[in-house]
N, C-alpha and C positions, 0 to 999 in steps of 0.2 A: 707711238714713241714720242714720247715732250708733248705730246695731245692735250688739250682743254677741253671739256664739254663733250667727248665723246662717246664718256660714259660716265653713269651719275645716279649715288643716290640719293633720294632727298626724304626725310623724317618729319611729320610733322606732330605737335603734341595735342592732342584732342581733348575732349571730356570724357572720350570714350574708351581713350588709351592711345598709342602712336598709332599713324597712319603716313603711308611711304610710298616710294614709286622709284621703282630703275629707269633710268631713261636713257635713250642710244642714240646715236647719231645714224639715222638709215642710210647716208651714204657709204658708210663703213661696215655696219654689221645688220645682218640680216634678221629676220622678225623672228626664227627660231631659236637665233642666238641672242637677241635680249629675252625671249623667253626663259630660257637655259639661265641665264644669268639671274635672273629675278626669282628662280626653283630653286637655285641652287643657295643662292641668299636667304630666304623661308627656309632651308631645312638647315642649314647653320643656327639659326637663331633659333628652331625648334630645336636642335642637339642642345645648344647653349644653357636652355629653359631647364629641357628635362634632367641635363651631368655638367651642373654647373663646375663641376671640379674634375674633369676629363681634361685630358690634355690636348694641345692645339692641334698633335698628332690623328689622335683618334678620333678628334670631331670632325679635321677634313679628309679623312680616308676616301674614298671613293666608293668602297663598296657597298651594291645595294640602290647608288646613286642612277639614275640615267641622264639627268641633269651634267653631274660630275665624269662620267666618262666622255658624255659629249665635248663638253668644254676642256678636258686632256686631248680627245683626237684635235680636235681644232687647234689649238697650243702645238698638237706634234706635227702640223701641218704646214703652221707658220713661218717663212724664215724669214730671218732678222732681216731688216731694213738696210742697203748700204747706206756707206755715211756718203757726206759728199764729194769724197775726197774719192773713196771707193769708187763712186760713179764717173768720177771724171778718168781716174784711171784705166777704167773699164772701155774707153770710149776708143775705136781703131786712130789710130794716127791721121794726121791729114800732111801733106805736102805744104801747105798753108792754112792758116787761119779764114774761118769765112766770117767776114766783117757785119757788124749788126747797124742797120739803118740807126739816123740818129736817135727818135725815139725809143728805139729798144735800145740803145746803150747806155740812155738815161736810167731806164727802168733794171738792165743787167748791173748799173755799178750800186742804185739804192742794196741788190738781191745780194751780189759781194760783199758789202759791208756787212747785209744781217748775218750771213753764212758765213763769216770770215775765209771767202774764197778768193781766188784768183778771177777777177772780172773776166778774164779772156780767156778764161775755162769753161764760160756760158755760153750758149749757143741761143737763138730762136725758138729752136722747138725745144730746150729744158722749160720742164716743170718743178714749180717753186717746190715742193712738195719731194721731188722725183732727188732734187738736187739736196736734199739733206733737212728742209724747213719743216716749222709743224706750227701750229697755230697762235701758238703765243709770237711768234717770230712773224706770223703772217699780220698779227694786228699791228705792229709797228710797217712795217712796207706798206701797208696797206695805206696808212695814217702819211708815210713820207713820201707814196707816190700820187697824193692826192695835192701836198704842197708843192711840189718839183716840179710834175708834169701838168697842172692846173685841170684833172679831169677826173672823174670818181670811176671806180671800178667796182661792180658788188664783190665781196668778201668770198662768196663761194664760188667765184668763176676761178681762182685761185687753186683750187684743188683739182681741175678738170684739163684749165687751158694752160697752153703754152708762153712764154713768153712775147713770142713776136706777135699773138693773140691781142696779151692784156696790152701790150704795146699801143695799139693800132687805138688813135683817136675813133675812129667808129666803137669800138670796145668798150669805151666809157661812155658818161655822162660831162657832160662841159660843169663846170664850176659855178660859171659866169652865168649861163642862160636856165640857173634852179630858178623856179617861181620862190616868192617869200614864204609860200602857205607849204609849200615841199619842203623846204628847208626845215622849219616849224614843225611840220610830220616828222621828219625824222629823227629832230630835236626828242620829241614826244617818247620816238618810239627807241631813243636809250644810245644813239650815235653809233661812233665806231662799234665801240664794245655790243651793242646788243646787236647789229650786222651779224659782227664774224660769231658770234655765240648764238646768231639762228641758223647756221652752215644747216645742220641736222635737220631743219625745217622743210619740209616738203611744198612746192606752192599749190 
């Protein structure tokens, strides 16, 4: 939901004709369902070919498909994402508030403003993700928690870890003590944006 780069096709023009590739994010979907997904894509473009004047109905029926019924169960399996608002609601009452260290309050009010929530609706142990965010929203916090709190976080720790995690100065990279030749690596390798759009990347 609001996802970038999670899933993806890419076309390219050849001498020999197109040539393509589905790509997934493997922290999210599993290797038989970008299979599913890349079968399922070839035999659309095969219906397309052979009744080019079929309607949109009958070229995505399912029947006959195993590709297509896979990816309806998965669909009917799914449920929707709460928002953030959902989750905080969701959340048992407390007699008080439990106060976040100053580092993480730093890093709870950058998450307030992307999510347009109530900063004292975050907790520690929320995750960015968990609390309503998705990846376009994480490349900005990401970008303003590097300014604020003077320390880098990788982009995909984001999807896993908790708040009072990313918080914790151990969690990062200091700002100040990058070598010049690191900094220039990762100049290279495309900054913010290429980070959070290698999430999918496996090391």
């Amino acid at each position: 939901r609001g996802a970038t780069d999670d899933l993806g096709i890419w076309l390219m023009d050849k001498p020999q004709g197109l040539e393509g590739a589905v790509v997934y994010n493997a922290d999210i979907y599993r290797r038989e369902t970008g299979e599913a997904f890349k079968e399922r894509y070839m035999e659309l473009l095969r219906k397309v070919a052979q009744q080019p004047d079929t309607t949109l109905g009958a070229l995505s029926a399912p029947e006959g498909s195993e590709s297509a019924l896979y990816l309806q169960r998965l669909a009917a399996d799914a449920a929707p994402a709460p928002s953030a608002a959902e989750t905080v609601a969701a959340r048992p009452a407390q007699a008080q508030p439990v106060l976040l260290l100053p580092e993480q309050a730093k890093l709870a009010q950058i998450w307030a403003s992307a999510l347009t929530i109530d900063v004292n609706d975050i907790r520690a142990n929320d995750n960015f993700f968990d609390l309503g965010g998705d990846s376009l929203l994480a490349m900005r916090v990401v970008q303003q928690a590097e300014q604020v709190m003077g320390f880098r976080v990788e982009p995909r720790r984001y999807v896993f870890e908790s708040l009072g995690q990313l918080a914790s100065a151990a969690a990062g990279t200091p700002l100040e003590v990058e070598s010049a030749p690191a900094a220039d690596s990762g100049a290279k390798r495309g900054g913010l944006l290429s980070r959070v759009l290698g999430w999918g990347r496996k090391n």
